[in-house]
Residue, then its C-alpha position, 0 to 999 in steps of 0.5 A: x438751963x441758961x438764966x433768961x431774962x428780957x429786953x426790948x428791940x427797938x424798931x417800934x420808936x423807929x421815926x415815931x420815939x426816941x431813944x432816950x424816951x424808949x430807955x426811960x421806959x425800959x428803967x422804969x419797967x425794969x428791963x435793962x437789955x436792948x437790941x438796937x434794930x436797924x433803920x435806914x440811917x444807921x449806916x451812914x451816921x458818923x462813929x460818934x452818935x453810936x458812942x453817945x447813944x450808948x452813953x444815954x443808954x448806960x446812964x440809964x443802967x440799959x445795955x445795947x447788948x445786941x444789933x439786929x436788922x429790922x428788914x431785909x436789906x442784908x440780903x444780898x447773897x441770896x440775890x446772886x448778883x454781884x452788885x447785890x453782894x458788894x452791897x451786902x458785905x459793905x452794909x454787914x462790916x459797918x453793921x459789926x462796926x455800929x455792934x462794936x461802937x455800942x458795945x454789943x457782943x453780938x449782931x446779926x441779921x436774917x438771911x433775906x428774901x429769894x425772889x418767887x420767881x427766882x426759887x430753883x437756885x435756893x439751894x445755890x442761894x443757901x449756900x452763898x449766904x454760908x460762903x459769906x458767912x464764915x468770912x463774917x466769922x472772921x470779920x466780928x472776931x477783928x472787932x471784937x464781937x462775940x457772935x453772928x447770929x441768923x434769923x430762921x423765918x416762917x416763909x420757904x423764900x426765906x430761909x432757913x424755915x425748918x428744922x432741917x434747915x436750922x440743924x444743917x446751917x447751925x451745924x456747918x457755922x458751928x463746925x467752922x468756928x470750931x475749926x478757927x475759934x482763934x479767928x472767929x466770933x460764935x455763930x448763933x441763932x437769934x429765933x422767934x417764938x412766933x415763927x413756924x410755918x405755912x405752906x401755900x395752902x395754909x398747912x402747918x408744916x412746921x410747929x412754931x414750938x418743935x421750931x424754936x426748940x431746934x435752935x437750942x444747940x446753936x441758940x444766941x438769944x430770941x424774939x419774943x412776940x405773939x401771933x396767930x395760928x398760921x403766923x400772919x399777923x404779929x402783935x404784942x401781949x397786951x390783954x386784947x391780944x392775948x385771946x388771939x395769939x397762939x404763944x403761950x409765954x408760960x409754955x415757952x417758959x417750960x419749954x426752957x425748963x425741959x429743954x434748956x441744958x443743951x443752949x451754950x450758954x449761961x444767960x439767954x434774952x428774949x427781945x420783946x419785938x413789937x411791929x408797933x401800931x401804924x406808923x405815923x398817925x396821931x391817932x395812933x402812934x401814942x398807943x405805943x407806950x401801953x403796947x410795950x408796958x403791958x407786953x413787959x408786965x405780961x413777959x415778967x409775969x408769966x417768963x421770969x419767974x421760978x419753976x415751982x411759982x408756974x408748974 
């Protein structure tokens, strides 16, 4: 079993908090990894902001040792168009550009969204993203990353969202890099606990535990945040929250315990990634420093500790 130990996804400061602020709050709740989630003007600012905000970072003893979207807007090859495709390929290459100023192995993204009334050329869809994909292989190796990593969802328009899926595109990008390791960067999942999934009709199709362990071959790091029992609402684990959601940090824990041999490689963390209350409102936007510190205390608690302290 790989060591595990936690970090934070910064969406929820996005417009509300900054990072100086965030990375405080990590020291002193002694959490020191960070997944620098994307926003809208992180792919135009210049190459010395990202120098200076690892700098903050680094002073604080906090490493940015991943970059991953915060929505969809890399989704461009499951479009099918041209003109959505440039932009994607633009907008990943300055993606790997921002991972490699902040010092990140790793970035990465979900696949993105079909369009409902678009969904009889999925499969064509799928695999224009893995056409794509292994050129990226190539393209994070030349910047020195270590790994590109992919996201499965809990919806069929966005894929992958079962464990079909997952086992069939982490073996392909798997095989590719091992048929080029001089030339390309890994390829791995970056999963979530709180996903599974639902079909139309409100049916669990896929269990969001038997979900999330069949990423473990291909597993780069993860998402922790909690839902409920048909994967609606996302929220934190605060005491208020715990009684609603579905993940049970300890069961996740020993899902490592039985399962965690066959994840390649030796430290694994798990994101805290809180959607954060609504954005903007005085009311409200000062929730969020309680929101994170309780998540972290429950996660230390229940997810860093030996297995004879838990079982």
């Amino acid at each position: 079993m790989p060591e595990l130990t936690l970090g934070v996804k910064s969406d929820p400061i996005t417009y509300r908090y900054s990072f100086d602020w965030l990375f405080d709050l990590m020291a002193q709740e002694g959490v020191f990894y960070l997944q620098l989630g994307t926003f809208f003007e992180l792919y135009f600012l210049p190459d010395e902001y990202f120098v200076e905000l690892r700098g903050k970072a680094e002073k604080r003893g906090i490493i940015i040792d991943s970059v991953f979207s915060a929505y969809r807007e890399l989704g461009g090859f499951l479009r099918l168009d041209p003109r959505h495709e440039q932009v994607a390929w633009r907008t990943y290459l300055r993606l790997m550009e921002v991972a490699r100023l902040v010092g990140a192995r790793s970035c990465g993204a979900c696949m993105g969204a079909l369009f409902r009334d678009r969904m009889e050329r999925r499969e064509e869809a799928i695999a224009n993203y893995l056409k794509n994909a292994k050129m990226f292989l190539h393209e994070a190796k030349k910047r020195g990353l270590q790994c590109l990593t992919l996201e499965p969802m809990s919806c069929y328009a966005e894929p992958p969202c079962s464990i079909r899926e997952v086992v069939w595109i982490g073996k392909e990008l798997d095989a590719y890099h091992r048929e080029n390791p001089e030339t390309t960067a890994r390829f791995g999942f970056c999963a979530d606990v709180s996903h599974g999934w639902a079909n139309q009709n409100k049916e669990i199709v896929e269990d969001s535990l038997a979900y999330f362990a069949a990423t473990f071959p291909y597993l780069w790091e993860f998402h922790f945040k909690n839902t409920d029992a048909i994967f609606h609402e996302t929220f934190g684990f605060e005491p208020e929250n715990l009684s609603r959601g579905i993940v049970n940090v300890r069961e996740i824990r020993h899902l490592f315990e039985e399962k965690g041999e066959t994840i390649p490689q030796e430290k694994l963390v798990g994101y805290l990634e809180l959607p954060g209350p609504k954005l903007g409102r005085d009311y409200s936007d000062i929730l969020l420093e309680r929101m994170l510190r309780e998540s972290l205390r429950h996660l230390k608690s229940e997810f860093l500790q030996e297995r004879s302290a838990l079982w």
